[in-house]
C-alpha positions in Angstrom: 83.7 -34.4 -22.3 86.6 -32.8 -20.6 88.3 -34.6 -17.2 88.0 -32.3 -15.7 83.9 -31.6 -15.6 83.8 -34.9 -14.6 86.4 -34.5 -12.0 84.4 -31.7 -10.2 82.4 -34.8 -8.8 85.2 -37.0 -7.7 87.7 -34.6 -6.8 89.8 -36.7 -4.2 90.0 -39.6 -6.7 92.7 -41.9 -5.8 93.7 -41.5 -9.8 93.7 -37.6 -9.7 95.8 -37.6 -6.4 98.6 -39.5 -8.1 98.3 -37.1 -11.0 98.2 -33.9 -8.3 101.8 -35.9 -7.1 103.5 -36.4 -10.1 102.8 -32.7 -11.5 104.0 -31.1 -8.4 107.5 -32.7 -9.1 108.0 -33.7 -5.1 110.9 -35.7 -4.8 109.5 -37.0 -1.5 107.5 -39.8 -3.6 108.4 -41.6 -6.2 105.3 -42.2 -8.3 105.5 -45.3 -10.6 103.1 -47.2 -12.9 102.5 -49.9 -10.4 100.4 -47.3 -8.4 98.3 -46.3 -11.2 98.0 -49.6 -12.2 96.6 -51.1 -8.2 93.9 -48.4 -8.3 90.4 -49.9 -9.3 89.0 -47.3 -11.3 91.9 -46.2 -13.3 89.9 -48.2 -16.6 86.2 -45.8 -16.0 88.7 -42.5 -15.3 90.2 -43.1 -18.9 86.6 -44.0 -20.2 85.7 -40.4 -18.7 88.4 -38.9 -20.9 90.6 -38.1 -18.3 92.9 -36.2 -20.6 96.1 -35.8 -17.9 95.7 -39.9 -17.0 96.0 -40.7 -20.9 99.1 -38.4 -21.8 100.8 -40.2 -18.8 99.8 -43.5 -19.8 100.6 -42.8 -23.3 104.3 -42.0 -23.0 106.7 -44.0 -25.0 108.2 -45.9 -21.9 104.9 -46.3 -20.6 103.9 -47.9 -23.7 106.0 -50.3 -23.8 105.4 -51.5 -20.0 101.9 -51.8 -20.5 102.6 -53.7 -23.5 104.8 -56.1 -21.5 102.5 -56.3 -18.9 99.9 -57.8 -21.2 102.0 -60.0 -22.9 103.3 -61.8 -19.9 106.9 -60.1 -19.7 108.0 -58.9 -16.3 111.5 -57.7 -16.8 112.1 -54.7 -14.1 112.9 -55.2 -10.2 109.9 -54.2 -9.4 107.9 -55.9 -11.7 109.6 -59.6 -10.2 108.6 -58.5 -6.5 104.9 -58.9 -8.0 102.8 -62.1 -6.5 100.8 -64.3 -9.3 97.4 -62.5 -8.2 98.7 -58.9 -9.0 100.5 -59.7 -12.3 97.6 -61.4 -13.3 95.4 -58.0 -12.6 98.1 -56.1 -13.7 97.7 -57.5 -17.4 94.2 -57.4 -17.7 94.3 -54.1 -16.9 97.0 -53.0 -19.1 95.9 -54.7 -21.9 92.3 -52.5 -21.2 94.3 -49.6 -21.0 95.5 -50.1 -24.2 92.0 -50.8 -26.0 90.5 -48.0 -25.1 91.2 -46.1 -28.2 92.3 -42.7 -27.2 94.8 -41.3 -29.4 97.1 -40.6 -26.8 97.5 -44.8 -25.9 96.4 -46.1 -29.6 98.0 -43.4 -31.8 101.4 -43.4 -30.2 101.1 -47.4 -30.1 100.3 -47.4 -33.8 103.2 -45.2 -34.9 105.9 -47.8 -32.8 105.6 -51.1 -35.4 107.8 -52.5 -32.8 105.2 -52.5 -29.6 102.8 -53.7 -32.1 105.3 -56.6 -33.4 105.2 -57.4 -30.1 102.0 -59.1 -29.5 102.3 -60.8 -32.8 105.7 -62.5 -31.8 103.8 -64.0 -28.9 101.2 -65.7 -31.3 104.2 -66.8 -33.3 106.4 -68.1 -31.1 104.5 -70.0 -28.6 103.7 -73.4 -29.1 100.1 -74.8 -29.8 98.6 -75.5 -26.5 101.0 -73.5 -24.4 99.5 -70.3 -25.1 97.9 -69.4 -21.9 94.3 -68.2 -22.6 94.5 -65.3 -20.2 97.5 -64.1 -22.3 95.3 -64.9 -25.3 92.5 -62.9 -24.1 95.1 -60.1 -23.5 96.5 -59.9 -26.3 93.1 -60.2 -28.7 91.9 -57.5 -27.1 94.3 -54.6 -27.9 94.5 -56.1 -31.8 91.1 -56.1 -32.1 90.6 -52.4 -30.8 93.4 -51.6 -32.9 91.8 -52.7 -35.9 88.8 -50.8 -35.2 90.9 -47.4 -34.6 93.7 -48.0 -36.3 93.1 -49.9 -38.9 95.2 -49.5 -41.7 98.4 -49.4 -40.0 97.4 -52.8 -37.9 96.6 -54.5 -41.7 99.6 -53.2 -43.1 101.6 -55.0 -40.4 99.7 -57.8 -40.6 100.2 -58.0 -44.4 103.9 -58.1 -44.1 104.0 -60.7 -41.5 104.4 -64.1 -43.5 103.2 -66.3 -40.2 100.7 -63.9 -39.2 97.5 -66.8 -40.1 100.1 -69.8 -39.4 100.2 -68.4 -36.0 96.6 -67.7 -35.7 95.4 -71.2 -36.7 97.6 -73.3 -34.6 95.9 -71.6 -31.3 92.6 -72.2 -33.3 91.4 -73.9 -30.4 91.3 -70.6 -27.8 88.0 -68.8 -28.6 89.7 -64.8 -28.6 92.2 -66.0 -31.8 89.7 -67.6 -33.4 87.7 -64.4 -32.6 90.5 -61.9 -34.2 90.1 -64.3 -37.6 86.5 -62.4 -37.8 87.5 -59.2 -36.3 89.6 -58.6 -39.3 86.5 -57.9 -41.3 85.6 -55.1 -38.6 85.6 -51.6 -40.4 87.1 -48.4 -39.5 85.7 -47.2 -36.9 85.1 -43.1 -36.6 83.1 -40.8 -34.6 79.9 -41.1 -36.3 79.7 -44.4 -38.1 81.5 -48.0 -38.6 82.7 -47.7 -42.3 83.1 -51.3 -44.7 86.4 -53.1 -44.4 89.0 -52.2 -46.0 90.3 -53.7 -49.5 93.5 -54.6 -47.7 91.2 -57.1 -45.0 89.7 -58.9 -47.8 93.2 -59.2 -49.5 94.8 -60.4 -46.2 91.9 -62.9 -45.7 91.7 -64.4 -49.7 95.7 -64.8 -49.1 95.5 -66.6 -46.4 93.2 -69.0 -47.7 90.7 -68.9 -44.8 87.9 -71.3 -45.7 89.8 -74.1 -46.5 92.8 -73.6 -44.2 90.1 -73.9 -41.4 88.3 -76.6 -43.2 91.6 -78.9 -43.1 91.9 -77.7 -39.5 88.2 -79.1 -39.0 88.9 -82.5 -40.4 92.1 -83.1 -38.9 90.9 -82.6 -35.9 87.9 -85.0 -36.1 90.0 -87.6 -37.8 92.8 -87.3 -34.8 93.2 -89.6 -32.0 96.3 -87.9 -30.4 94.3 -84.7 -29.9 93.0 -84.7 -26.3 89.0 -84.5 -26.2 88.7 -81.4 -24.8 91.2 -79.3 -27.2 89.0 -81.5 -30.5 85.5 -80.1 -29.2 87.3 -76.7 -28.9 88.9 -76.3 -31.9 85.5 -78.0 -33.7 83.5 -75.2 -32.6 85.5 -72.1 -32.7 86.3 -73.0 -36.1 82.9 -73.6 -36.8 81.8 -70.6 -35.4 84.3 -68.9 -37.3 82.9 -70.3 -40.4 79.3 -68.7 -39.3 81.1 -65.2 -38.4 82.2 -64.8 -41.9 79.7 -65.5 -43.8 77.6 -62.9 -41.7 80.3 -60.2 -42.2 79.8 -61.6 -45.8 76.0 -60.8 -46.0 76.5 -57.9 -44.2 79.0 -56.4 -47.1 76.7 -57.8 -49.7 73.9 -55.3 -48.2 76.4 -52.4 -48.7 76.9 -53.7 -52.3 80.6 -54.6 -51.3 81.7 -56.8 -54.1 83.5 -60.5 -52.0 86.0 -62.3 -53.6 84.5 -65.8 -54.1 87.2 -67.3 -52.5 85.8 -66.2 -48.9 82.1 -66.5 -49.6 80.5 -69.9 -47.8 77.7 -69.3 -49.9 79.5 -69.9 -53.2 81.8 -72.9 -51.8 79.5 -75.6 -50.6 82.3 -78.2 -51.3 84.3 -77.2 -47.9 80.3 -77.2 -46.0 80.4 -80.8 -47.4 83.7 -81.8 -46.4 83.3 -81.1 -42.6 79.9 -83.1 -42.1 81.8 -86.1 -44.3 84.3 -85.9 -41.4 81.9 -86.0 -38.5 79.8 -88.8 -40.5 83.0 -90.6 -40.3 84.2 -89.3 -36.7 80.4 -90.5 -35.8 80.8 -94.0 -37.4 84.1 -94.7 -35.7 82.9 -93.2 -32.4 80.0 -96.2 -32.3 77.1 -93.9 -32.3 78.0 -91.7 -29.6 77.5 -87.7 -29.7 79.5 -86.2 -31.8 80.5 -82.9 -31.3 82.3 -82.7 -35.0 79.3 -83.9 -36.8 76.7 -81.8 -34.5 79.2 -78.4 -35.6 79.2 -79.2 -39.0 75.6 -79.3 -39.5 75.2 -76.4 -37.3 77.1 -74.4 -40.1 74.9 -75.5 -43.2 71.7 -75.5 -41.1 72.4 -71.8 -39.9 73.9 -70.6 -43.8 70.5 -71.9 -45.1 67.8 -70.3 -42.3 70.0 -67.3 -41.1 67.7 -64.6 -40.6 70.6 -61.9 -42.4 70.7 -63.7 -45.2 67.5 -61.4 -46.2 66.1 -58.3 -48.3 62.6 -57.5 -48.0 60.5 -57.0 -51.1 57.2 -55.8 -50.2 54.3 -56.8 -52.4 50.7 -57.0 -52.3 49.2 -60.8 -52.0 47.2 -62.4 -49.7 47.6 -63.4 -46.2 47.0 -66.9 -47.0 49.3 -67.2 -49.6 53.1 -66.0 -48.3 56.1 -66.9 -50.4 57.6 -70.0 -50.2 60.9 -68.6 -49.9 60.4 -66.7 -46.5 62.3 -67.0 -44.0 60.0 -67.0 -41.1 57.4 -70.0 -40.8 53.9 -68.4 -41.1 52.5 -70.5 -38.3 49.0 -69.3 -38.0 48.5 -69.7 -34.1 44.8 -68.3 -34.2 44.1 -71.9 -36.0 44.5 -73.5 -32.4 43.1 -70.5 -30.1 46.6 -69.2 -29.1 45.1 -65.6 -30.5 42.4 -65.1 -27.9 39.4 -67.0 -28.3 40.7 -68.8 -31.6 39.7 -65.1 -33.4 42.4 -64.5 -36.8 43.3 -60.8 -36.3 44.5 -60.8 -39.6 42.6 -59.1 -42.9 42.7 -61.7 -45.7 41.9 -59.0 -47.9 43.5 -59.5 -51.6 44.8 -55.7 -51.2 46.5 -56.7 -47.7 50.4 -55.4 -48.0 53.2 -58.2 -46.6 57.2 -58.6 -46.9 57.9 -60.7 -48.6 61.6 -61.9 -47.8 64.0 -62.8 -50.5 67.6 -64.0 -50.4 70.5 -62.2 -50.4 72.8 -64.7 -51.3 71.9 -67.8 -53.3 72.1 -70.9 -51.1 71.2 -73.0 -54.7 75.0 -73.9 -54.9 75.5 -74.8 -51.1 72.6 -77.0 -51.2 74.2 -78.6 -54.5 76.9 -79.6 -52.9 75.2 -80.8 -49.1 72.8 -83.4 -51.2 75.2 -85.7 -51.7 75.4 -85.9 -47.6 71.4 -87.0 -47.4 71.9 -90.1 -48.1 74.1 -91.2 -45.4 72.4 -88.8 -42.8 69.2 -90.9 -43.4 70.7 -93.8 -43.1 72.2 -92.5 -39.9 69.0 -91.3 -38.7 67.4 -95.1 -39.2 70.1 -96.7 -37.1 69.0 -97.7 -33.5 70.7 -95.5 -30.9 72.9 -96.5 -28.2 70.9 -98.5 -25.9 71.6 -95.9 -23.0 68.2 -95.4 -20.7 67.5 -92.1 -19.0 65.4 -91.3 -16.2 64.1 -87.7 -16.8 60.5 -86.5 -15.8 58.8 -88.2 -18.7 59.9 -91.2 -16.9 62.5 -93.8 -18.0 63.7 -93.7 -21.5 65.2 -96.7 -22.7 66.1 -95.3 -26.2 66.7 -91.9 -26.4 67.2 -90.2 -29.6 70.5 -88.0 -28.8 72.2 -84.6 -29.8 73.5 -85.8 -32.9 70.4 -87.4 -34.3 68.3 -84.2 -33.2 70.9 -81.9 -35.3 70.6 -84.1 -38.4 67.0 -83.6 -38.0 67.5 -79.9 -37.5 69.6 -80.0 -40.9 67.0 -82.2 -42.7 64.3 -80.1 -41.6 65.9 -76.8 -42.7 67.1 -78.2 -46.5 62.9 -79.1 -46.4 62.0 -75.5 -45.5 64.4 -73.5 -47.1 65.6 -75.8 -50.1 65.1 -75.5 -53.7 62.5 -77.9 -55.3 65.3 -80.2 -56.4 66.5 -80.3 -52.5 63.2 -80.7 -51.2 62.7 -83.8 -53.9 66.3 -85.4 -53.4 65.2 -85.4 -49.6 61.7 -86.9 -50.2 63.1 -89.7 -52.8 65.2 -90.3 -49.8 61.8 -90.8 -47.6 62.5 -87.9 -45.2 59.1 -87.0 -44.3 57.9 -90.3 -43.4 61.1 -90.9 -41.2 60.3 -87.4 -39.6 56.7 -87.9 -38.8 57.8 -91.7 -37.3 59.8 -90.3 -35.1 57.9 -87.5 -34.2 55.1 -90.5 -32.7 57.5 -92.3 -31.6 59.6 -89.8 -29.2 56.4 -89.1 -27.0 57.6 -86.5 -25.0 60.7 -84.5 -27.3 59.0 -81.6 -27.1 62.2 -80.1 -28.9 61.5 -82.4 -32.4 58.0 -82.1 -32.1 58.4 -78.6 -33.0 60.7 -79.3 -35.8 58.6 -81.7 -37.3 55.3 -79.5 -36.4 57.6 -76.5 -37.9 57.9 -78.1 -41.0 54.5 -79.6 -42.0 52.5 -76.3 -41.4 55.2 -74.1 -43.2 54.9 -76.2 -46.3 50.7 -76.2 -46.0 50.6 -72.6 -45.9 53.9 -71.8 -48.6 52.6 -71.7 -51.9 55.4 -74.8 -52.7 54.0 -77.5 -54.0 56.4 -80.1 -53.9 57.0 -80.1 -50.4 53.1 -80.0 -50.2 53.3 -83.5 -51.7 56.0 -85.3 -50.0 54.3 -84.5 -46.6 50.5 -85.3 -47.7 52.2 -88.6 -49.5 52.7 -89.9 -46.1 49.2 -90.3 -44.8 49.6 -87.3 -42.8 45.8 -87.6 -42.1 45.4 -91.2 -41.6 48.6 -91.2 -39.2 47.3 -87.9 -36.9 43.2 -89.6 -36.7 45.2 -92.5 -35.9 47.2 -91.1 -33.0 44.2 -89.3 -31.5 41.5 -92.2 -31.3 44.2 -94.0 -29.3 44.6 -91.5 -27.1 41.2 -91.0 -26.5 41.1 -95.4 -25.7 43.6 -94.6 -23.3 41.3 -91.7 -22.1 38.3 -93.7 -21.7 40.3 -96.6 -19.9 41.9 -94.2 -17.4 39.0 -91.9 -16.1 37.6 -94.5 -13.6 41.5 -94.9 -12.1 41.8 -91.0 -13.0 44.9 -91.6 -13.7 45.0 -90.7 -17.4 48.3 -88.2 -18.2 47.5 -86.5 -22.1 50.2 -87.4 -24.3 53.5 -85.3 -25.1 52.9 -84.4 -28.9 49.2 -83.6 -28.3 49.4 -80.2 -28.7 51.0 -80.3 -31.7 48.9 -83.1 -33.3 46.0 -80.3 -32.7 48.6 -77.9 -34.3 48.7 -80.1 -37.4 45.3 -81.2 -37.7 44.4 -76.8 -37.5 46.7 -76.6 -40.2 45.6 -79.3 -42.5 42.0 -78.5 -41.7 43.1 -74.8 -42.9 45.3 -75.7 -46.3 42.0 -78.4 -47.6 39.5 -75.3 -47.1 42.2 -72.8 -48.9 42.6 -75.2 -51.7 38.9 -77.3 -52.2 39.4 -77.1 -55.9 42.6 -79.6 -55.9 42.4 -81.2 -52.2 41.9 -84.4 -54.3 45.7 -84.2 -55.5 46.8 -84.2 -51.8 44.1 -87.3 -50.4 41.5 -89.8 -51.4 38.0 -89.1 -51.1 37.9 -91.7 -47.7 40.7 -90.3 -45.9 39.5 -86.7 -46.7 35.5 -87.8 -45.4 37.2 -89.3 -42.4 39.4 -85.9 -41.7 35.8 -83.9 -42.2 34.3 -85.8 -39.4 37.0 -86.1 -37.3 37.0 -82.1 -37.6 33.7 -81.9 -36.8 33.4 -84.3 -33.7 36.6 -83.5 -31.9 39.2 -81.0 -33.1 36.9 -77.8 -32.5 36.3 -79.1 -29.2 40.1 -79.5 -29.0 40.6 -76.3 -30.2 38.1 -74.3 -27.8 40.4 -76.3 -24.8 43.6 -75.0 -26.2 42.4 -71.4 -26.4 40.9 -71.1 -22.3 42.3 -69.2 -20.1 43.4 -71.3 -17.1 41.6 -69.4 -14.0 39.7 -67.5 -16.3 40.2 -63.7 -18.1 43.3 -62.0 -16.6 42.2 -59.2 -14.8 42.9 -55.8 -17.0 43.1 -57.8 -20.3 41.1 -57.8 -23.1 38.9 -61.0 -23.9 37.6 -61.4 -27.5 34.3 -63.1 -28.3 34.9 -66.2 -30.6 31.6 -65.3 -32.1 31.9 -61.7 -32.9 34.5 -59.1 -33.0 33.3 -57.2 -29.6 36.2 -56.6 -26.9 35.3 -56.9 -23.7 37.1 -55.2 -20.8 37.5 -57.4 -18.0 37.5 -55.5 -14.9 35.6 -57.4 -12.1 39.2 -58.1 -10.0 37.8 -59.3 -7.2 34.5 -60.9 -6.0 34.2 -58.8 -3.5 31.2 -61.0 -1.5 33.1 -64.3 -2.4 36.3 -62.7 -0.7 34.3 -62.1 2.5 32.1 -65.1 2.8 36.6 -66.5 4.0 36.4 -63.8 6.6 36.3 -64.2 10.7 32.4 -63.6 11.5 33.4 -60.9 13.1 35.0 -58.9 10.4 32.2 -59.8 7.7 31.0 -57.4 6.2 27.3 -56.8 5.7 26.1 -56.0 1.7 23.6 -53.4 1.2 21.7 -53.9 -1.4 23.7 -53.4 -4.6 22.4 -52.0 -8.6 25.1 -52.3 -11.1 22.5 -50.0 -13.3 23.7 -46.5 -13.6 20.9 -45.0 -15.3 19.0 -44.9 -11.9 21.4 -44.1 -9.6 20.8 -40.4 -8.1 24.0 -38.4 -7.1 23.4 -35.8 -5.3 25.4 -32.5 -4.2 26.2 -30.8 -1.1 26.7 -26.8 0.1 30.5 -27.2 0.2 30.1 -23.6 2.0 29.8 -25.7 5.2 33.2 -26.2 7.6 33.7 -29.4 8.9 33.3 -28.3 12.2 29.6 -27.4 11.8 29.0 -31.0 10.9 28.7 -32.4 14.7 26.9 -36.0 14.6 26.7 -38.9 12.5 23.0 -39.4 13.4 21.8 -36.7 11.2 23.3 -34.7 8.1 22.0 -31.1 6.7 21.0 -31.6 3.4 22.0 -29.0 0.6 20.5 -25.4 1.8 21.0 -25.7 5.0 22.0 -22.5 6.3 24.7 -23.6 8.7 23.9 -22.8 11.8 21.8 -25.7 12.5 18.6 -24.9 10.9 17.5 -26.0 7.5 14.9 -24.3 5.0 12.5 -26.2 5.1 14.1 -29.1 4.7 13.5 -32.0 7.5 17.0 -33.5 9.1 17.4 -37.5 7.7 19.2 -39.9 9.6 22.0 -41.5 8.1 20.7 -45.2 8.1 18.1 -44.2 5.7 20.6 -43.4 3.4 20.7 -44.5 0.0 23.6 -43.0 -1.9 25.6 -46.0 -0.7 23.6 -48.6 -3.1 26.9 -49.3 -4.9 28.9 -49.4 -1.7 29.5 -52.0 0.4 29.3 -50.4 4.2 31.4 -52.0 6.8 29.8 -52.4 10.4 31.3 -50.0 12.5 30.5 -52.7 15.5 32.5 -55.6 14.1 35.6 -53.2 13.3 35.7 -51.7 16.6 35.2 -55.1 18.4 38.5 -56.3 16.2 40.5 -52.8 17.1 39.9 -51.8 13.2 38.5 -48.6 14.4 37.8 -46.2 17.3 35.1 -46.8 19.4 34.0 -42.9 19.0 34.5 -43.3 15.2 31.7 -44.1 12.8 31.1 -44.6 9.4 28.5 -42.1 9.0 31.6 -39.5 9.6 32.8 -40.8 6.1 29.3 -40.9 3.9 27.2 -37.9 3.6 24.3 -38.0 1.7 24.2 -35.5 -1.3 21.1 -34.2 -2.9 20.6 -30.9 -5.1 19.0 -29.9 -8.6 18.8 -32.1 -11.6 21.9 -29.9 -13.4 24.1 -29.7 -10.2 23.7 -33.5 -10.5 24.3 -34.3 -13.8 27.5 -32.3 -13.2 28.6 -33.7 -10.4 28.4 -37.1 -11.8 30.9 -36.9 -14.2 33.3 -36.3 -10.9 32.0 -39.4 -9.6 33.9 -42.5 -9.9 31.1 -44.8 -9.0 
């Protein structure tokens, strides 16, 4: 779009006036940069492609202003009469001006090395933890636009700069740098399309050693005690989130076939995945149990590399519904086990022809995992210790042992090595007891709704995976024995509480109902071998418990509080029928909390349409003929007050009403609802006319 068919609409723009100054070469005003700069929407006139505002803007000495504006330098008179506020607007708004991409600002900027060399020498020469994070912001900014427009010429520089990652890891800790160290796998950008990176990013990256670089960062930091807290949590998690960045620009390329060099593929270097959560085991040790941020980021990286939802290719096959792969990346959680699907029905075909995606890796996590087993052993033990004795008071009530962020993240991790691991992962974690440690805590932390879901997430995508070993470390356990267990004393604290009424269902009930729908579901899927998985008592025991109280459980879980929504569709548990539920209101009930006086009085009312008689009136007569509510023509009268042979009926013997509800006219005019000369009988006429006239008439009808 052209400036100026936008301009037509904001043609005394503060932005265009300046323009309409500086073109008409007045020497009465000077016009400088400053002005442009103070005017608010200077950054949406450029967006507009206001071409005259960007060949200004984009002059060599304007260039090189803006440039010093956004990298902190004021070096003119005028610039040093500038307050703190307006120098600080002034460089966010330069440095926006020049990310904007418009050849006039980024081609001319790309073609002067020395603007560009610029912002890098600030990176450079600025001390770690000087660098003021505006400034950083700044300055990210235009590099990363750059790389995106101009992105040969910004990789080229930053190949001849020897310092160029030096500079960017030792302000690590200020989220926009450690943003640039993934921006540098952002693609040209062009007018239709975002192409792959070039071979020159992945060279600048695999020179500058980027995993392990960061890595060392990672465990230097945790290990520090000179470090203030603050900057150590910072640096922790931008580095860890730079970590996670790359390995989804990674997956991303693998899509595209774009062959990686190993070097910068998480996937294929577990060792520096192991490395950080040995350093926040250790920062967690020396800490006495506290949270640990280093140890809570480290396992956020191998936790989200193993479940990461892009680190998938669909392969559809044809298999049935019960039998998903056990490499998918999405828990099959059937919620229509515990009436979350309407009325506990399973909408699903379980047809053997049914067709499902089936989701396969892209990248092999078999080596990560290799290398993150040799940390289970001191998780767990971690995981068993007793947590700092610090109560809280939250609305479960008082909590005199809570079980903390960093214990919750281990089980996180734990729980996604069980889910997503390889047989050997899933048998290194069950040597190691896992499951029974999980399900403990999951009864004893009454009211983490958060682990209960993990755990719950856990057990019923194993049950309904087709993998078998994590089939057995879970039913190993006593799964069944433990969850009949837990309900029965619930239902003694039931029982005990009624007369008080004081009884308050536990936290994890839901998802003990959850669990025991799931179990119930995998023993009928596989009768053949349910012996392998429990005893013939414990499986008799979890029959009758099924029988006696989980479908009564279940029917609970699947009502509707207050009923049907109104407009939804409610489907039978016995039969596939949908029923439309349109009775809103209960009209009668509605009135019965009325003033006397505004009550209305029911007629008589058939909700049977087969009987009801519609019938049509002469619309040749003019409302004017129609002159009392007492009596009505019927259909042939000829208008002028006489009928053929039809007698006059008054309107109270009217019975086209039978579905209406009729309003006293009394009441309503007592209450000022209507006029006193106003009736209802002026709003109901009673129709009558041939068998055919009626039938058509009735499809008009909205009865």
């Amino acid at each position: 779009r052209s400036g100026s068919s936008i301009r037509m609409f904001y043609a005394n723009s503060a932005v265009d006036t300046l323009l309409d100054k500086l073109e008409s070469n007045s020497n009465d005003e000077q016009i400088t940069l400053h002005q442009f700069l103070d005017e608010s929407d200077i950054i949406s006139e450029l967006r507009t492609s206001n071409t005259r505002l960007a060949d200004y803007l984009g002059t060599d000495e304007n260039l090189r202003a803006l440039v010093g504006y956004c990298t902190g330098k004021w070096e003119s008179k005028e610039d040093k009469t500038l307050d703190s506020e307006k120098r600080q607007i002034f460089a966010v708004r330069s440095s926006e001006i020049l990310a904007t991409k418009l050849p006039q600002i980024s081609g001319n900027l790309a073609v002067k090395p020395e603007l560009l060399e610029t912002l890098f020498s600030v990176l450079e020469n600025t001390d770690a933890g000087e660098l003021d994070i505006v400034t950083a912001a700044n300055i990210t900014r235009v590099m990363v636009a750059m790389v995106r427009c101009q992105n040969a010429e910004v990789l080229q520089l930053a190949l001849s700069r020897q310092n160029f990652f030096a500079s960017l890891y030792k302000h690590i800790s200020i989220s926009p740098v450690a943003e640039l160290l993934v921006r540098l796998l952002d693609g040209p950008e062009t007018d239709q399309e975002i192409l792959p990176p070039r071979g020159e990013a992945l060279q600048l990256l695999q020179r500058g050693d980027i995993l392990n670089r960061l890595v060392d960062l990672f465990v230097e930091s945790a290990k520090s005690t000179a470090i203030p807290e603050r900057v150590k949590e910072e640096t922790v998690l931008n580095i860890s989130t730079v970590i996670i960045g790359i390995a989804l620009r990674i997956l991303e390329l693998a899509k595209k076939f774009v062959s990686v060099p190993v070097s910068l593929n998480p996937y294929s270097n577990g060792k520096v995945i192991a490395r950080m959560i040995d350093a926040g085991l250790q920062e967690y040790q020396s800490s006495g149990g506290e949270n640990c941020t280093a140890l809570i980021c480290a396992l956020n990286v191998a936790s989200e590399l193993l479940t990461t939802e892009a680190n998938e290719r669909v392969k559809v096959s044809s298999d049935s519904y019960n039998r998903p792969s056990g490499r998918a990346l999405t828990s099959m959680i059937s919620m229509s086990q515990v009436g979350y699907n309407g009325f506990g029905h399973n909408e699903h075909d379980n047809s053997e022809d049914t067709e499902m995606e089936e989701k396969i890796p892209i990248m092999s996590t078999e080596p990560l995992e290799i290398e993150v087993r040799t940390c289970f052993e001191p998780l767990v033990k971690t995981l068993k210790q007793d947590a700092p004795k610090k109560a809280i008071i939250n609305a479960a009530g008082r909590i005199e042992e809570p079980l903390g962020w960093t214990r919750l993240k281990i089980i996180d991790f734990l729980i996604a090595c069980l889910k997503r691991g390889c047989e050997d992962t899933v048998q290194t974690l069950d040597d190691n007891d896992v499951p029974d440690i999980l399900l403990d805590l999951f009864f004893k932390y009454e009211w983490n709704s958060m682990l209960h879901h993990m755990v719950a997430s856990a057990i019923v995508h194993a049950l309904e995976s087709d993998a078998e070993v994590a089939q057995t470390a879970w039913m190993r356990v006593d799964i069944v024995k433990r969850l009949i267990a837990k309900w029965n004393e619930e239902k003694v604290e039931r029982e005990k509480s009624d007369e008080r009424q004081e009884y308050r269902s536990g936290g994890h009930l839901g998802h003990i109902i959850m669990l025991a729908a799931s179990l119930e579901s995998f023993l009928e899927r596989n009768s053949d071998r349910k012996s392998i998985f429990a005893n013939e008592e414990e499986l008799s025991m979890f029959e009758e418990f099924c029988n006696t109280h989980l479908e009564e459980a279940k029917q609970r879980q699947c009502k509707h509080l207050g009923g049907v929504p109104p407009g939804t569709s409610a489907r039978s548990e016995c039969s596939d029928v949908v029923e439309e539920n349109t009775d809103v209101f209960d009209f009668e009930s509605m009135s019965n909390e009325l003033p006397p006086g505004l009550q209305p009085k029911m007629h008589g009312r058939d909700d049977s349409d087969e009987d009801d008689e519609v019938e049509v009136v002469d619309t040749s007569l003019d409302s004017d003929e129609i002159t009392g509510p007492a009596e009505m023509p019927r259909n042939g009268s000829n208008g002028n007050g006489s009928s053929d042979g039809d007698d006059w009926e008054p309107f109270e013997a009217d019975t086209a009403g039978e579905n209406n509800a009729v309003i006293e006219n009394d009441a309503l005019a007592e209450h000022g609802a209507i006029g006193e000369n106003n009736t209802a009988g002026e709003k109901d006429v009673k129709y009558s006319g041939s068998k055919e006239a009626t039938e058509e008439a009735a499809t008009t009808v909205d009865t």
